[in-house]
DOKOL-590504 format. One record per residue (C-alpha): residue number from 1; residue in three letters; x, y, z. Coordinates in Angstrom, 1 decimal, decimal comma, always signed. Layout:
REM residues N
<r><resi>NUM</resi><resn>Ala</resn><c1>X</c1><c2>Y</c2><c3>Z</c3></r>
...
***
This chain:
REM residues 172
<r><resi>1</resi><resn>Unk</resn><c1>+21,6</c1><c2>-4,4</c2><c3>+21,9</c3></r>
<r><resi>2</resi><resn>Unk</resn><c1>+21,9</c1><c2>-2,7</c2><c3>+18,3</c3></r>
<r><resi>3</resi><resn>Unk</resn><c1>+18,8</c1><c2>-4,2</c2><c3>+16,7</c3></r>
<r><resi>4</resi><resn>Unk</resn><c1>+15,5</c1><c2>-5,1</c2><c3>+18,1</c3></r>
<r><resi>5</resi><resn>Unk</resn><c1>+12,7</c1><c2>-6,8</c2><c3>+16,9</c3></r>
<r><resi>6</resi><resn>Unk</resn><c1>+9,8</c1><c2>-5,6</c2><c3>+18,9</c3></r>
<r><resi>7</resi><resn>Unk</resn><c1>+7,1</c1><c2>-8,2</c2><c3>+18,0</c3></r>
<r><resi>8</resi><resn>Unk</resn><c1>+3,4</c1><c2>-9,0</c2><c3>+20,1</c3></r>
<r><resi>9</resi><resn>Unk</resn><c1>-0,2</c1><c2>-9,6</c2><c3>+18,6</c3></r>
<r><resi>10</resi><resn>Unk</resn><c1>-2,4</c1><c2>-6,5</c2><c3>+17,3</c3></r>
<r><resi>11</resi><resn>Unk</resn><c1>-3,1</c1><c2>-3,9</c2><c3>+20,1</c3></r>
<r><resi>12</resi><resn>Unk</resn><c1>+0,1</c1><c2>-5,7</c2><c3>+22,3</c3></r>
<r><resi>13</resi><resn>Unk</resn><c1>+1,7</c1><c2>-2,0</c2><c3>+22,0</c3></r>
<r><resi>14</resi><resn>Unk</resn><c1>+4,3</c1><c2>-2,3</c2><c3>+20,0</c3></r>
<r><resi>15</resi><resn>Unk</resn><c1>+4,4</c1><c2>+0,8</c2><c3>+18,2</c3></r>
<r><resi>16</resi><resn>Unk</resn><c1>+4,1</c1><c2>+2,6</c2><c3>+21,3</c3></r>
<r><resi>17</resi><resn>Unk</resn><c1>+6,8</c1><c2>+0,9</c2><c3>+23,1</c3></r>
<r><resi>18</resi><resn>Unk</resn><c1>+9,0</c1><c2>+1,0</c2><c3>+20,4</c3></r>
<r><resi>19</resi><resn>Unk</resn><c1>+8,5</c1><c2>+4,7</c2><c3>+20,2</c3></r>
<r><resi>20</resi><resn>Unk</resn><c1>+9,5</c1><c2>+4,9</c2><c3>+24,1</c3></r>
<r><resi>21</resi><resn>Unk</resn><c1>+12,4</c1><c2>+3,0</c2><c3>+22,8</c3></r>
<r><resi>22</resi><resn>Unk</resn><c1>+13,2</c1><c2>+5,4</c2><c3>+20,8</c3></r>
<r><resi>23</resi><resn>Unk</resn><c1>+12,3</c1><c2>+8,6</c2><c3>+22,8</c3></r>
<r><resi>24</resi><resn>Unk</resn><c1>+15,4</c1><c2>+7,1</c2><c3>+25,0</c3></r>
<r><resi>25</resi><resn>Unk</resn><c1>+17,8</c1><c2>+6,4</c2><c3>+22,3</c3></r>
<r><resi>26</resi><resn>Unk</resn><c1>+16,6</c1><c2>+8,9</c2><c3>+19,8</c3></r>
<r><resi>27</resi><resn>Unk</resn><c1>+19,7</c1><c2>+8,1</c2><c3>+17,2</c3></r>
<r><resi>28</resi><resn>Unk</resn><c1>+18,1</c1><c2>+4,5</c2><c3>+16,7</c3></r>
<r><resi>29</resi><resn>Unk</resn><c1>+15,6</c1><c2>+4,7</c2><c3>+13,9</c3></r>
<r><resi>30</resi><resn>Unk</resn><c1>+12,0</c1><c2>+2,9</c2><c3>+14,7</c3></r>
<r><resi>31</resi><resn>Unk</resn><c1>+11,2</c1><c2>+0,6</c2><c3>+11,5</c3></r>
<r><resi>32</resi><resn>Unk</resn><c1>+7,6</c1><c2>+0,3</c2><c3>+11,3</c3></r>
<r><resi>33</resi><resn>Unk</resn><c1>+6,8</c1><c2>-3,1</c2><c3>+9,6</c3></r>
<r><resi>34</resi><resn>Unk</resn><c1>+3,3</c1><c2>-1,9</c2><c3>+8,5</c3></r>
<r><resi>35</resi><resn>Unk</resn><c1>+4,9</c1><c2>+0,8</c2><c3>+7,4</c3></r>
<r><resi>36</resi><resn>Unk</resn><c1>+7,0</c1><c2>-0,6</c2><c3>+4,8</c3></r>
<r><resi>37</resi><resn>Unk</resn><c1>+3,7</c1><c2>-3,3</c2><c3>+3,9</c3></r>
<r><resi>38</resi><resn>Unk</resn><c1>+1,6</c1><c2>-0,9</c2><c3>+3,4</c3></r>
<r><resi>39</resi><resn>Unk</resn><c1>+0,4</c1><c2>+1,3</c2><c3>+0,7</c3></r>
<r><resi>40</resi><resn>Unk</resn><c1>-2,8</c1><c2>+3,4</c2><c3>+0,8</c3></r>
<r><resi>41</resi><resn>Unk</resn><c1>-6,7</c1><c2>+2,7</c2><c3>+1,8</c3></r>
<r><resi>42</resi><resn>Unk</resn><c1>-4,8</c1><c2>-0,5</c2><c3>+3,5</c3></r>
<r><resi>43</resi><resn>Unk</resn><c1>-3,6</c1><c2>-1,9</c2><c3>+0,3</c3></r>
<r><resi>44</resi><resn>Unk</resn><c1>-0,7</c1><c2>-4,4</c2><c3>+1,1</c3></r>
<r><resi>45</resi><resn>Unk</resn><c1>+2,4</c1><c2>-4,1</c2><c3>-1,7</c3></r>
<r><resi>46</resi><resn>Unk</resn><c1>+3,5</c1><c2>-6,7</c2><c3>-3,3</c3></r>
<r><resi>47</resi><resn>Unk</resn><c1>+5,6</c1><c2>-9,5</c2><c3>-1,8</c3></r>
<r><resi>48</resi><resn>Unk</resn><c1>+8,6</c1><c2>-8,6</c2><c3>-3,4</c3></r>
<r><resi>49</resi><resn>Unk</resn><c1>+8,0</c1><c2>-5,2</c2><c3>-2,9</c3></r>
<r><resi>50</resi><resn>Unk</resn><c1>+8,0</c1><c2>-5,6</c2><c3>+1,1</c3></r>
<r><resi>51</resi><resn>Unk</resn><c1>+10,8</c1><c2>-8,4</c2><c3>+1,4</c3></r>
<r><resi>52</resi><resn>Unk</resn><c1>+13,4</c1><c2>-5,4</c2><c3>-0,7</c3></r>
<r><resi>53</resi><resn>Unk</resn><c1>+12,2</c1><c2>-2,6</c2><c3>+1,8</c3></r>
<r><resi>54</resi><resn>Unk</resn><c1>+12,5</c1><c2>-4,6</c2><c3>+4,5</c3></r>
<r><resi>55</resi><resn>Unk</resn><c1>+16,1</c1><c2>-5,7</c2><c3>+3,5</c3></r>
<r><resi>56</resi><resn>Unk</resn><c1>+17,3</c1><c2>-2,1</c2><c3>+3,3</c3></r>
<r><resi>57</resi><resn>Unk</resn><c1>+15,9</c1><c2>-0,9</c2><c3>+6,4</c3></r>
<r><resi>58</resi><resn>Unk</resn><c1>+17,8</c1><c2>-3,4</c2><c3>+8,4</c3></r>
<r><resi>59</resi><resn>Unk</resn><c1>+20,9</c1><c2>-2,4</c2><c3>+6,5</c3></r>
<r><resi>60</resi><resn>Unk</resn><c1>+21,7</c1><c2>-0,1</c2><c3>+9,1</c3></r>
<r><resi>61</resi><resn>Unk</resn><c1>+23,7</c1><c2>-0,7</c2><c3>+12,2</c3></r>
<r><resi>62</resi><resn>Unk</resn><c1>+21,1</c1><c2>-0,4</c2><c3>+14,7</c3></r>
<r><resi>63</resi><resn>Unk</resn><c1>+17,5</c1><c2>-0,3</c2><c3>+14,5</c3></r>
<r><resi>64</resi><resn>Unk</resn><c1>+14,1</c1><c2>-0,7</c2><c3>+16,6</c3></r>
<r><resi>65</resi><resn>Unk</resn><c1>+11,9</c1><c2>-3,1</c2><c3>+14,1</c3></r>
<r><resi>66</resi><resn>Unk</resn><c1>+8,6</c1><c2>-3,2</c2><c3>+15,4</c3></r>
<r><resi>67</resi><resn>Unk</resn><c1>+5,8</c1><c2>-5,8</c2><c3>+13,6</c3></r>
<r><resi>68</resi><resn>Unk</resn><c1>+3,5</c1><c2>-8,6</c2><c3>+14,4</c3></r>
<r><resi>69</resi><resn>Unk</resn><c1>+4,4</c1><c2>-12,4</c2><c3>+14,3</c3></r>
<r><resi>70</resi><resn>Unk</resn><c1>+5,3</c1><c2>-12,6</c2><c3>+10,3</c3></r>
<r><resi>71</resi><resn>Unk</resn><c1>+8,1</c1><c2>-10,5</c2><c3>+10,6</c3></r>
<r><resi>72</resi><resn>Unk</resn><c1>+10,7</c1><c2>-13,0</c2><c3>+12,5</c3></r>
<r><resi>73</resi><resn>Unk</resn><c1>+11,3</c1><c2>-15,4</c2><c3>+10,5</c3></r>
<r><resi>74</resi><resn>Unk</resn><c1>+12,2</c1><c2>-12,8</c2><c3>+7,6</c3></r>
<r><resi>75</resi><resn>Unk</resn><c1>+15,0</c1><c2>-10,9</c2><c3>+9,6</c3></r>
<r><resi>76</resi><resn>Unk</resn><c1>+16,2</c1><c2>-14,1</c2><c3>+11,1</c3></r>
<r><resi>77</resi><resn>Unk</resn><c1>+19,8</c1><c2>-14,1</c2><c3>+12,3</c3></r>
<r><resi>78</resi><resn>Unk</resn><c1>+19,4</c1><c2>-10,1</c2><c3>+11,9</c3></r>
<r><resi>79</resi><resn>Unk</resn><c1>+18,8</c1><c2>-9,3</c2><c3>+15,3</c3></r>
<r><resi>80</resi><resn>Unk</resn><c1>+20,4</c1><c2>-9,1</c2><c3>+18,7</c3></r>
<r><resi>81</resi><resn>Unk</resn><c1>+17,5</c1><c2>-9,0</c2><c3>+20,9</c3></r>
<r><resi>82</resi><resn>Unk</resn><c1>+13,7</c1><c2>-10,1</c2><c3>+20,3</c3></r>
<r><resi>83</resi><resn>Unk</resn><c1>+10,7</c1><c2>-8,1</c2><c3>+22,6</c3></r>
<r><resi>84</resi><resn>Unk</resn><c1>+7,5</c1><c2>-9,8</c2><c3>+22,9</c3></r>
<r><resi>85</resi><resn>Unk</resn><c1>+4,4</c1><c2>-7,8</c2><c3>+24,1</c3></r>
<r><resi>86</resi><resn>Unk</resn><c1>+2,4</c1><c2>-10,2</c2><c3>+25,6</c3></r>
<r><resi>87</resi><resn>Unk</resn><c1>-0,9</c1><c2>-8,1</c2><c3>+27,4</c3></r>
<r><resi>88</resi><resn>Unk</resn><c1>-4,0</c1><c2>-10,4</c2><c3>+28,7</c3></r>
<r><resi>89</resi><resn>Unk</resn><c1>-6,8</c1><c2>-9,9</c2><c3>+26,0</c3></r>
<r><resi>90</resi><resn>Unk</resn><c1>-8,9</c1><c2>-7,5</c2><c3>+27,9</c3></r>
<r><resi>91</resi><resn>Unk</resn><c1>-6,1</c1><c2>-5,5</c2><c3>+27,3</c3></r>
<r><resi>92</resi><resn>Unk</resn><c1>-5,4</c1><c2>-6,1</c2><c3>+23,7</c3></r>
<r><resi>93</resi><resn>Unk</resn><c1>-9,5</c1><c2>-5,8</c2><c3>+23,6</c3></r>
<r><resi>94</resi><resn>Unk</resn><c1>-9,8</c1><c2>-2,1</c2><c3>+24,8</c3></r>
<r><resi>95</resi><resn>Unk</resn><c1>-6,4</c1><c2>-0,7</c2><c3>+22,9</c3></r>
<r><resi>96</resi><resn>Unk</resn><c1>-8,2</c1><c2>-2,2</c2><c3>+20,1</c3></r>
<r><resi>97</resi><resn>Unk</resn><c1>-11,6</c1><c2>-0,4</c2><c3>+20,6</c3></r>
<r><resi>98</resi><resn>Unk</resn><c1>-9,6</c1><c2>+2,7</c2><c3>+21,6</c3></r>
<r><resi>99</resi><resn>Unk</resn><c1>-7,7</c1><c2>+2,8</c2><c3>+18,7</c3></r>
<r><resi>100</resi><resn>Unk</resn><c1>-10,0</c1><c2>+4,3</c2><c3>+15,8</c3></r>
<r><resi>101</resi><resn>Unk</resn><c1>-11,4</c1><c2>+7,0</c2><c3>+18,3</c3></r>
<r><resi>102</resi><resn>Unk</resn><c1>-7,9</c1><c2>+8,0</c2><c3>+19,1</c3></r>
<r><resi>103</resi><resn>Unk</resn><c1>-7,0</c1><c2>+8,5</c2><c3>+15,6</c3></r>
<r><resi>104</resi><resn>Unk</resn><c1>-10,3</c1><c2>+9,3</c2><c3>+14,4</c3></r>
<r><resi>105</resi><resn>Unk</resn><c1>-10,6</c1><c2>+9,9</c2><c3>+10,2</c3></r>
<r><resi>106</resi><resn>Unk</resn><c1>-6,6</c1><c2>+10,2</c2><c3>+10,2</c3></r>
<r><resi>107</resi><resn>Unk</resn><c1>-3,3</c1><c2>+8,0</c2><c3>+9,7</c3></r>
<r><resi>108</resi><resn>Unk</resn><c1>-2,1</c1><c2>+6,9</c2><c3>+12,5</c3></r>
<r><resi>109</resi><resn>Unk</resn><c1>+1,8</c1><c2>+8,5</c2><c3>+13,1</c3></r>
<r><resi>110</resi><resn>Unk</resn><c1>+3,7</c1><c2>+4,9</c2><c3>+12,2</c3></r>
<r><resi>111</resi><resn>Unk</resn><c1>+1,8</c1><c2>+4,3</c2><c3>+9,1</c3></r>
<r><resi>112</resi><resn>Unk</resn><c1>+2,3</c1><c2>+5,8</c2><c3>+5,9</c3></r>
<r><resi>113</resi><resn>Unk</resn><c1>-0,6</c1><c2>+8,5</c2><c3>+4,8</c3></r>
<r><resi>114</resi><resn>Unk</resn><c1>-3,9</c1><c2>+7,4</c2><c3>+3,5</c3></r>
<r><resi>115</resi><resn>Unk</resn><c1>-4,3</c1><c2>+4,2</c2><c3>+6,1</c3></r>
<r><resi>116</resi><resn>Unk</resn><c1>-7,2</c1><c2>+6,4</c2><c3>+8,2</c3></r>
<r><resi>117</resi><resn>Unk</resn><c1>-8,5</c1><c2>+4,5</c2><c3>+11,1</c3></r>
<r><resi>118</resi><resn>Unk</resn><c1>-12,4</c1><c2>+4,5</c2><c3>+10,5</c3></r>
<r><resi>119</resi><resn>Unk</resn><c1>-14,4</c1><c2>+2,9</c2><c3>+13,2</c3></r>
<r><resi>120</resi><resn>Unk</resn><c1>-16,5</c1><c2>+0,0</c2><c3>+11,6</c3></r>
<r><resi>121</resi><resn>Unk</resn><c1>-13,4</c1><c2>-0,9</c2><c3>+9,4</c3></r>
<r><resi>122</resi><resn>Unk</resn><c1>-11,2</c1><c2>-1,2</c2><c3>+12,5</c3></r>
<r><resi>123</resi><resn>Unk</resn><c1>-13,7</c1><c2>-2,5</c2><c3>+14,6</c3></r>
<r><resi>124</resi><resn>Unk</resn><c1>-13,6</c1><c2>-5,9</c2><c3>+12,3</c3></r>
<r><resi>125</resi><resn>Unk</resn><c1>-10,0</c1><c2>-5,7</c2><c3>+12,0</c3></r>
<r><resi>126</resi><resn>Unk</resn><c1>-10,3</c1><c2>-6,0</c2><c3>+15,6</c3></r>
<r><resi>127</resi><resn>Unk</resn><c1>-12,4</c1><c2>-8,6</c2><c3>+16,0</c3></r>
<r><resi>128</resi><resn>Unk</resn><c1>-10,4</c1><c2>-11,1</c2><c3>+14,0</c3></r>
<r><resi>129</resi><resn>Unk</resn><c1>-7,2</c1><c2>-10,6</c2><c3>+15,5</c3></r>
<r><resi>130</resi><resn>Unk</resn><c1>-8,7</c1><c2>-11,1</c2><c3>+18,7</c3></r>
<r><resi>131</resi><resn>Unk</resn><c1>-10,1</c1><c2>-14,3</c2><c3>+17,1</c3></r>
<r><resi>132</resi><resn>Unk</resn><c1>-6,4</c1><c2>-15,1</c2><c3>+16,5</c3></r>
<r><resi>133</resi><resn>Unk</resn><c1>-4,7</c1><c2>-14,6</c2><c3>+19,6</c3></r>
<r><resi>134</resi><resn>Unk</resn><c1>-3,9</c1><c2>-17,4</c2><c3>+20,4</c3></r>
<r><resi>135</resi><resn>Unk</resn><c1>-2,6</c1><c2>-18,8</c2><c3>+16,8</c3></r>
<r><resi>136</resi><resn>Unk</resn><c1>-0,4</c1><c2>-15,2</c2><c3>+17,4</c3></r>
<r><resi>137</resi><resn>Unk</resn><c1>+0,8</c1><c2>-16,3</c2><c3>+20,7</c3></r>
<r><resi>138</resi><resn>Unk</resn><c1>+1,5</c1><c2>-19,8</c2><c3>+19,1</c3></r>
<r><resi>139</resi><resn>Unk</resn><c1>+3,8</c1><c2>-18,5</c2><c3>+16,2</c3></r>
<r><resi>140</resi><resn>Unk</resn><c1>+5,5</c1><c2>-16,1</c2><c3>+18,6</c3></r>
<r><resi>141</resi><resn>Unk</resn><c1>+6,4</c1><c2>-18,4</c2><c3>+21,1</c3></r>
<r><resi>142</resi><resn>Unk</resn><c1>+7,8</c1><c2>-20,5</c2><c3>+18,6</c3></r>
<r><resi>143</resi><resn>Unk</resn><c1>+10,3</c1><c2>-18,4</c2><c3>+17,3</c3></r>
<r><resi>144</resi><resn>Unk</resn><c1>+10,6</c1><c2>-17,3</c2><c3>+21,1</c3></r>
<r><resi>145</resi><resn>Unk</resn><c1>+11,9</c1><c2>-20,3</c2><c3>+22,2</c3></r>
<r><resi>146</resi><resn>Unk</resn><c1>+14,1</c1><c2>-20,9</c2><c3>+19,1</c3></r>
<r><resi>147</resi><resn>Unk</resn><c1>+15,8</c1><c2>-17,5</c2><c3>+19,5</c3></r>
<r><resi>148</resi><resn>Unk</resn><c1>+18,6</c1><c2>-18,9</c2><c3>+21,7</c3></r>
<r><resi>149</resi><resn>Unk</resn><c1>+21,2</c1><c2>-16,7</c2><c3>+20,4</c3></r>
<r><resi>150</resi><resn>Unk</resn><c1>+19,6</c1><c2>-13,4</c2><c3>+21,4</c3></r>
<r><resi>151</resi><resn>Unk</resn><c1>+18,4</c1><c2>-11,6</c2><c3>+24,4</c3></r>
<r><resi>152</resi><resn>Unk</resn><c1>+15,0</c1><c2>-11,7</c2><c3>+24,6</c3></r>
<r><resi>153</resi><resn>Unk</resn><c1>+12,0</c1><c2>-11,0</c2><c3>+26,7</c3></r>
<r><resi>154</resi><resn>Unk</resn><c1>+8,3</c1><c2>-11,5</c2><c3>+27,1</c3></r>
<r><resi>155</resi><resn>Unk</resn><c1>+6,6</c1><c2>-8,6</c2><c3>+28,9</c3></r>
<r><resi>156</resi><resn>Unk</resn><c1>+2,6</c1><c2>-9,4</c2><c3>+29,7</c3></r>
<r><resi>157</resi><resn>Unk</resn><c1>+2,5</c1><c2>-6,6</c2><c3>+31,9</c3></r>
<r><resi>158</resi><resn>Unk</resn><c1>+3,4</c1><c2>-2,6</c2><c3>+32,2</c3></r>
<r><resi>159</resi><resn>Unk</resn><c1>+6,1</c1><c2>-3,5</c2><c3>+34,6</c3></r>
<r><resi>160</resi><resn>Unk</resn><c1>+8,0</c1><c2>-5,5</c2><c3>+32,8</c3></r>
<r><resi>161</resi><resn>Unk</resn><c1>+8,2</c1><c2>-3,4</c2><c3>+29,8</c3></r>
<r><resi>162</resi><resn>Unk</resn><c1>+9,3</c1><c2>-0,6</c2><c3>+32,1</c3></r>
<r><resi>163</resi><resn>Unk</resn><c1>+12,2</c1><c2>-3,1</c2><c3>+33,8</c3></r>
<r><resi>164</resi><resn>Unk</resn><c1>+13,3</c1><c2>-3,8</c2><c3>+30,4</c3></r>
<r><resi>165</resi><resn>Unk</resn><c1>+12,9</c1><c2>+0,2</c2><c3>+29,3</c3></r>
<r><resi>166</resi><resn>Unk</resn><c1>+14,8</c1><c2>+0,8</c2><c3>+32,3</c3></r>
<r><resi>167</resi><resn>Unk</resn><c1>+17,7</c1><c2>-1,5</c2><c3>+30,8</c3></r>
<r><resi>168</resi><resn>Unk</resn><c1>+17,7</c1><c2>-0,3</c2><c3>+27,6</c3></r>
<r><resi>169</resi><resn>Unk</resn><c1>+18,4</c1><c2>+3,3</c2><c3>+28,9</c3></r>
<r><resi>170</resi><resn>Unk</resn><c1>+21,1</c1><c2>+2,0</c2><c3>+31,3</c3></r>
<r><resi>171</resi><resn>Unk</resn><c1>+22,9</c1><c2>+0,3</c2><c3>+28,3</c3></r>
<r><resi>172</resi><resn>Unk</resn><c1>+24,4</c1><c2>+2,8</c2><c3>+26,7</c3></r>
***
């Protein structure tokens, strides 16, 4: 496994897992997908903008891409192995209502700087996405079940993202 797509609904984890990724295989860079679509104050760049960062990132050999549901099918055929974060919604609920206190009137560490995580902003954010979930779980499983040509794995609870942690470190 040289390049990962570590994909899940809003407050799934996946930054954080990626990072654990990483914290094992530290010579594997951690792509942050809202990274490269963001610019400040939340402000999306443009289209064209995103698609050209996105194709240099994965230029590398081996990477940990990390990014909700929209990102698959634009690195399709790009990677060897597809993660999908897949936490009950009372889980997804309280990372969600967790994560503006946590990073209180600063950017959070995978975004680029001026996104600051403001309660009342996030707290809507939140309450959409949890509106969504299952449209997320939808389009992920879509591309799940399509992805026949990778290794890939659905992980719903702490557990299983530790078995496949677990294999991840014992692959190299």
């Amino acid at each position: 496994m040289k390049r990962i797509v570590v994909t899940g609904a809003n407050g799934a984890g996946k930054s954080h897992f990626a990072a654990k990724l990483a914290s094992v295989r530290p010579d594997v860079p951690v792509i942050s997908y809202d990274a490269l679509k963001l610019k400040t104050r939340w402000e999306q760049k443009k289209s064209a903008q995103i698609e050209a960062a996105l194709a240099s990132a994965i230029t590398q050999p081996t990477w940990i891409l990390e990014g909700g549901p929209s990102l698959i099918p634009q690195v399709a055929g790009k990677y060897d192995a597809l993660i999908w974060l897949d936490p009950p919604e009372y889980v997804r609920a309280w990372r969600l209502a967790q994560r503006p206190w946590k990073h209180l009137s600063q950017t959070r560490p995978e975004l680029p700087g001026g996104n600051v995580d403001w309660p009342i902003q996030q707290y809507r954010f939140a309450f959409r996405s949890l509106r969504k979930g299952a449209s997320f779980r939808s389009a992920i499983s879509v591309f799940f079940e399509q992805s026949d040509s990778v290794q890939k794995w659905r992980c719903r609870t702490d557990h299983e993202r530790d078995l496949f942690l677990d294999q991840w470190e014992s692959s190299f």
